[in-house]
Structure formats: C-alpha cells, structure tokens
C-alpha positions as CSV (number, residue, x, y, z in Angstrom):
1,X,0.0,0.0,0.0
2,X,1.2,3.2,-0.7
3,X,2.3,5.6,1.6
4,X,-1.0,8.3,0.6
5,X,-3.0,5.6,0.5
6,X,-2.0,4.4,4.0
7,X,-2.3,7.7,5.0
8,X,-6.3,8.0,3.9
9,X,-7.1,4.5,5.0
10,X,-5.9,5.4,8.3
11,X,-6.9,8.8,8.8
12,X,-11.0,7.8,7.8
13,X,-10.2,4.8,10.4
14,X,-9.4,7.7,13.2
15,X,-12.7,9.5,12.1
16,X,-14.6,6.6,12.7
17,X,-12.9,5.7,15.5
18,X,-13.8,9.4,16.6
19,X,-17.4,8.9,15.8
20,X,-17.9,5.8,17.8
21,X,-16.1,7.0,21.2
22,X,-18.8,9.7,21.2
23,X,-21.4,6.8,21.6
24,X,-20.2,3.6,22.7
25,X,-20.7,2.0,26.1
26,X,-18.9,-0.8,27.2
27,X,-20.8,-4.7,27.6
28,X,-22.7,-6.6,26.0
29,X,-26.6,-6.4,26.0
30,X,-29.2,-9.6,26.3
31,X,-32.7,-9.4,27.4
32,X,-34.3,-11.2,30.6
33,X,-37.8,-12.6,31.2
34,X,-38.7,-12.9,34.7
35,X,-41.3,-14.3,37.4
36,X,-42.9,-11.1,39.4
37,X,-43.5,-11.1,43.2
38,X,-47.3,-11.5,43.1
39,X,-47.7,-15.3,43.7
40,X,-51.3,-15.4,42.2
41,X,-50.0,-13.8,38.8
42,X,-49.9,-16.3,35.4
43,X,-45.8,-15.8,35.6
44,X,-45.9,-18.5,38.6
45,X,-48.5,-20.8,37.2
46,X,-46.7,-21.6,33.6
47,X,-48.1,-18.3,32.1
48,X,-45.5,-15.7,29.9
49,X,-43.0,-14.1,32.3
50,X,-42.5,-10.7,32.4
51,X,-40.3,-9.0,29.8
52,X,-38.3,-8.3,28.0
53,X,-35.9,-6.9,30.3
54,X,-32.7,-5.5,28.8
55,X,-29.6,-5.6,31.3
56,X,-26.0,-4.8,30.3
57,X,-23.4,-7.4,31.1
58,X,-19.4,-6.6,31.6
59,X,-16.2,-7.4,33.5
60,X,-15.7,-5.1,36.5
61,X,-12.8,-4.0,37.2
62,X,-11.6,-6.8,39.5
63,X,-12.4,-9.5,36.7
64,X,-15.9,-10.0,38.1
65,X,-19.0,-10.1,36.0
66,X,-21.5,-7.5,37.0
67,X,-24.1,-5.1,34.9
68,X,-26.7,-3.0,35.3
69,X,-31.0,-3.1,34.2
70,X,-31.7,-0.7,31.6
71,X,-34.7,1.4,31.4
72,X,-37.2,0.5,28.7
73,X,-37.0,4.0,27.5
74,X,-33.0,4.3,27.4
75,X,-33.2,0.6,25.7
76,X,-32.6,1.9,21.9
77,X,-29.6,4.4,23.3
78,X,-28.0,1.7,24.9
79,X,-28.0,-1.0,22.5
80,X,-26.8,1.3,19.3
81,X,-24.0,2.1,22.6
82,X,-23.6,-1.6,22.7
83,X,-22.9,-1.9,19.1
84,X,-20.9,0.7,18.9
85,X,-18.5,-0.5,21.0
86,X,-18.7,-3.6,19.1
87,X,-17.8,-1.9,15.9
88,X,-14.8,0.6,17.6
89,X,-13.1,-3.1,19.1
90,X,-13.2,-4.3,14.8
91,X,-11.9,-0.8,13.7
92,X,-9.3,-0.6,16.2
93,X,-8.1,-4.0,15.4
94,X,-7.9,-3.2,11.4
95,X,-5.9,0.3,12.7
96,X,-3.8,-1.9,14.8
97,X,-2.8,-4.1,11.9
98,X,-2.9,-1.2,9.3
99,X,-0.1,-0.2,11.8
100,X,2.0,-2.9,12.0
101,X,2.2,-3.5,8.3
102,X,3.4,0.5,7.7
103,X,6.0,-0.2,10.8
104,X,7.7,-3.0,8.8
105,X,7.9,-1.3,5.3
106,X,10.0,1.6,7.7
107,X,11.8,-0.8,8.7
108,X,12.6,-2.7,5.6
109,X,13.1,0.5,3.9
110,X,15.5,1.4,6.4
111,X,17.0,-2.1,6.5
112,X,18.0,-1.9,2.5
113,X,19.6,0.9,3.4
C-alpha cells in the first residue's frame, strides 16, 4: 500500500474511531424474562413471564461479571451504545494491523539501506 494511501485509510479509520467514542458503552446487552412477586400472577402458574428486560453485562474491574437493568426508554440508546462499542473493538483491530504493516515497510526501507 502506498504511503498516501495508507495515509487516507488510516486517517478515515481515526474518524470513525472518533465517531464511535462519542457513543459507545462498554458490555454486551441480552434481554431477561422474569417471574414477578405477586404469587397469584400467570408468571408462577406456567403463564408468559414478564419482559423483556434489557440488562447490560461486563467485566468489572476486579475481573468479576457485574451489569446494570436498563430502562425501557434508554433501551434503543444503549444497544446502538452496545454496538458501537462492538464496531470501535473491529476498527481498532484493522488500525492496529494497518499499523503494523506500515512499521515493517519503515523498517525494511530502512533495513535496505
């Protein structure tokens, strides 16, 4: 690849990278169906649960899995957050490598020296 051409490729990654930093939140989402507290309601007597539920699974800082219940009305934010995050880890990686590759051909270049 040439040298402009590694230049554009990885300046647009940037941008994107840019753009999904401004919205991405860490985790991974998955919805939850659940029995309520009311032991006369259908739930407990092979009736549909209650849901869906969205929650928001991640590792904590201490390598433990915790998360958090989303609101129904912060449900759409949080999942285009989700895959944001999602997408940013895939761009990152294809800046990483774009990287790597333009760090050898310095180095080979400088090697033929």
């Amino acid at each position: 690849m040439s040298s402009i051409r590694h230049s554009t490729k990885r300046a647009a990654l940037l941008r994107q990278l840019d753009r999904l930093g401004r919205r991405m939140l860490f985790g991974t989402a998955s919805e939850t169906y659940r029995t309520c507290g009311q032991p006369t309601c259908q739930c407990h007597h092979g009736g549909p649960k209650h849901g869906p539920h969205l929650q928001v699974s991640y590792r904590g800082e201490t390598g433990k899995t915790t998360g958090y219940h989303v609101p129904a009305a912060l449900a759409d934010t949080v999942c285009d957050g989700v895959r944001a995050w999602q997408r940013f880890q895939e761009v990152a990686r294809t800046l990483a490598a774009l990287n790597r590759e333009h760090a050898w051909r310095r180095h080979a270049k400088r090697s033929a020296r």
